[in-house]
PAZA-56516 format. One record per residue (C-alpha): residue in one letter; x, y, z. Coordinates in steps of 0.25 Angstrom, whole numbers, padded with zeros to 4 digits, always signed. Layout:
N
AXYZ/...
# end
This chain:
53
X-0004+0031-0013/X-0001+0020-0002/X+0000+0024+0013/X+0002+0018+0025/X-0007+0022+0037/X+0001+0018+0052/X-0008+0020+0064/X-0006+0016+0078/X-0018+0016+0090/X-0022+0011+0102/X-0037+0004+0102/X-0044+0007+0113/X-0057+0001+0110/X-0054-0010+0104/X-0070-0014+0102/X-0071+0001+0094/X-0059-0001+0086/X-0063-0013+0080/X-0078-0006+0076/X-0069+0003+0068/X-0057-0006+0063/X-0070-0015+0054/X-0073-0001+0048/X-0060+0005+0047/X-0052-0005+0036/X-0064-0004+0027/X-0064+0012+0028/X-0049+0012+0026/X-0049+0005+0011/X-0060+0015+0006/X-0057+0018-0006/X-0041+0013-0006/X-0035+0001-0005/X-0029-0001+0012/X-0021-0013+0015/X-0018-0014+0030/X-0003-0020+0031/X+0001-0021+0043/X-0007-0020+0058/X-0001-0023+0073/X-0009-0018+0084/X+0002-0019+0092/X+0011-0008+0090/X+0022+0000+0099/X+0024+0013+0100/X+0039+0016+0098/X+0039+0030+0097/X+0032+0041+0105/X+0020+0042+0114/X+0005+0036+0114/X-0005+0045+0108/X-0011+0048+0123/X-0025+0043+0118/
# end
């Protein structure tokens, strides 16, 4: 069964972020197949409002 997973965040550490992105590819192809197609760290909110966080 094929999914797409679409996230979008706001790094605030980025020094912590990259501890966990070395670890978090590697977990995500556990067992299945995961082929990242696209990335852009730059997105634009166009609808609603910022989480608040």
């Amino acid at each position: 069964m094929s999914a797409y997973l679409i996230v979008n965040y706001e790094v605030e550490d980025p020094a912590l972020y990259g501890e966990y992105a070395k670890g978090a590819g590697p977990a995500m192809k556990i067992g299945k197949e995961c082929e990242l197609i696209a990335f852009d760290p730059a997105t634009d909110r166009i609808e609603g409002d910022s989480s608040g966080r």
